[in-house]
N, C-alpha and C positions, 0 to 999 in steps of 0.2 A: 733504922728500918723497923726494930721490932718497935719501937716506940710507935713509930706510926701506924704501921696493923693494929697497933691495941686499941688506936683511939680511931682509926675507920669501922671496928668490931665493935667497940663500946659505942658508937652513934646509930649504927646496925640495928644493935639490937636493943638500942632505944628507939627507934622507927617502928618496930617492930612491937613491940609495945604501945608503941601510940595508937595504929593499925588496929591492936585486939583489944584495947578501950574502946575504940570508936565501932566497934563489932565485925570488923573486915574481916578476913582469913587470907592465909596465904593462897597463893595462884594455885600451886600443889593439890591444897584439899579445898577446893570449891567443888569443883565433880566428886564433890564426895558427899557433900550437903544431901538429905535425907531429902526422898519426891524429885530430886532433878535427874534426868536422862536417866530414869530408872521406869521401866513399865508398869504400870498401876495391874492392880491383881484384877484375873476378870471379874465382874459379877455375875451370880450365876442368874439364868435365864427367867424374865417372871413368864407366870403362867397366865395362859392369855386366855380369856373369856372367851365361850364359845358365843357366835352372832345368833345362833338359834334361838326360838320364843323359849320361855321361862313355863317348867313344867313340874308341878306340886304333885308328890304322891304320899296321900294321905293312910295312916296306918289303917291295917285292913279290922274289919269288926269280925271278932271272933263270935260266931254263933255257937251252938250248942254242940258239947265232943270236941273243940279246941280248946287249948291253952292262948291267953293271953298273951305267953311267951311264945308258942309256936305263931301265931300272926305276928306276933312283931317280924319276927324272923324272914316269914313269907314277904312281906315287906320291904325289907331289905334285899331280897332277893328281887323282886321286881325294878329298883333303883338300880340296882347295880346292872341291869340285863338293858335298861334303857339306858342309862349314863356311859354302858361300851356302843352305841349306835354313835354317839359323839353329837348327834342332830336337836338337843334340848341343854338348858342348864337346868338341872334336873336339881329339888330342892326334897328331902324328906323331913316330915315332923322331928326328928331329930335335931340337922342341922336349925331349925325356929328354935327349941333349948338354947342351940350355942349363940346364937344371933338374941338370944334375950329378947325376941317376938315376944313374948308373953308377957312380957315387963310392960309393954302399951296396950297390949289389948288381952289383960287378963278375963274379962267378959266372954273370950273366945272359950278358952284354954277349956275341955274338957268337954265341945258342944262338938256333935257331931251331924247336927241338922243341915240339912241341902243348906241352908239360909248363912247358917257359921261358916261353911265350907269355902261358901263362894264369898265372904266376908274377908274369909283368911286368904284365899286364892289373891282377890283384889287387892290387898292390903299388901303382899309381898311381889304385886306387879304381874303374877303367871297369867301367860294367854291361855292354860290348860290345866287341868287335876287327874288325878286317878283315884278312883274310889273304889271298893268291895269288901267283899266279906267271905270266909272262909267256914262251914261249919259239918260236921259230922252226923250222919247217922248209920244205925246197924255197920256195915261193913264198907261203907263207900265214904268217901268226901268230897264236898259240892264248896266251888269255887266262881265266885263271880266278881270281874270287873269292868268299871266303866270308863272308859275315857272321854273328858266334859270340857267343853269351851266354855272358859270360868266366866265373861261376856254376859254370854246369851244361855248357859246353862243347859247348854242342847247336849246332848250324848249323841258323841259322835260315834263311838263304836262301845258294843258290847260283847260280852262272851260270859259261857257259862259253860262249867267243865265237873263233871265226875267222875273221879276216880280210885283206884281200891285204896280203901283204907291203910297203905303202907306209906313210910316218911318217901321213900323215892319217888313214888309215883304220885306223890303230892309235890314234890319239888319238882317234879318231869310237866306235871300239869298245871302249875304258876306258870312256867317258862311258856308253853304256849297259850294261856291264857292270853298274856302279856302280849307276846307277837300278834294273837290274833288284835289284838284291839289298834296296835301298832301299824297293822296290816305288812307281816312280815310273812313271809310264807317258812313252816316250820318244817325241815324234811326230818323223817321217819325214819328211824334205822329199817333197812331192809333185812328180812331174815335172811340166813343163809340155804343155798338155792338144796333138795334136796338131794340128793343120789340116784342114778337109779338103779333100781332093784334088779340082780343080774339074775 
């Protein structure tokens, strides 16, 4: 008897052998093969383009009494105030750096004429721009911008804002600059009501 289990065992596990030459696996660990009846990891969510027209907002010109640096900045502030509305795919001269716009149309880079504007406006497809300028005098600061159907080059809304020479109430008055042109309506903090005098 034990004779005979050796040589059923020695045929075994030469089968068995032949099986993992030829690449088989035992029945055991086939569910266990890597990708089978195992759930693939999610991917995470892409981010989905908004349908809204395509809307360029060009850095503002610093006139006289601003930094350089403080209109960039103003700028950036305007993108960010439209780009939470969610209604534009809102592009700033910045993102052109990252996008290597200027790699084709170096002839642009540096022009800030109506002709450049609407050159660049067209070129990256926007149905619209934002254009202004920021500058200082004595004690106030005068703020303007337009908003331009890059097309027809019409201005469709304007504004024009002054206000006291402090960083808040420059950044208070971007912000409704911006609405106005948007046609958003900006409400006011209301003061507080007064007491009366007993």
């Amino acid at each position: 008897v034990s004779f005979s289990l050796a040589i059923v065992l020695l045929l075994a596990s030469g089968a068995f052998a032949q099986d993992a030459a030829r690449g088989k696996q035992p029945e055991n660990q086939k569910d266990k093969q890597p990708g089978k009846n195992q759930a693939k990891p999610a991917e995470p969510p892409k981010k989905k383009a908004l349908d809204g027209p395509t809307l360029l907002v060009f850095d503002l010109v610093n006139d006289a009494g601003v930094d350089k640096g403080v209109a960039n900045t103003l700028a950036e502030m305007i993108i960010e105030r439209i780009t939470n509305l969610k209604k534009y795919n809102v592009v700033g001269q910045k993102d052109l750096d990252k996008m290597l716009f200027w790699e084709q149309n170096k002839q642009l880079k540096g022009c800030s004429d109506t002709s450049c504007l609407v050159q660049i406006a067209g070129a990256m497809g926007a149905q619209y721009y934002v254009e202004g300028s920021v500058g200082g005098l004595a004690d106030q600061y005068y703020i303007t911008l337009k908003l331009i159907e890059a097309q027809s080059v019409k201005v469709l809304e304007r504004s024009t804002e002054k206000v006291s020479r402090d960083e808040k109430a420059l950044a208070r008055g971007i912000e409704r600059v911006t609405d106005t042109i948007l046609g958003i309506k900006t409400e006011e903090p209301t003061a507080p009501a007064k007491s009366a005098a007993r």
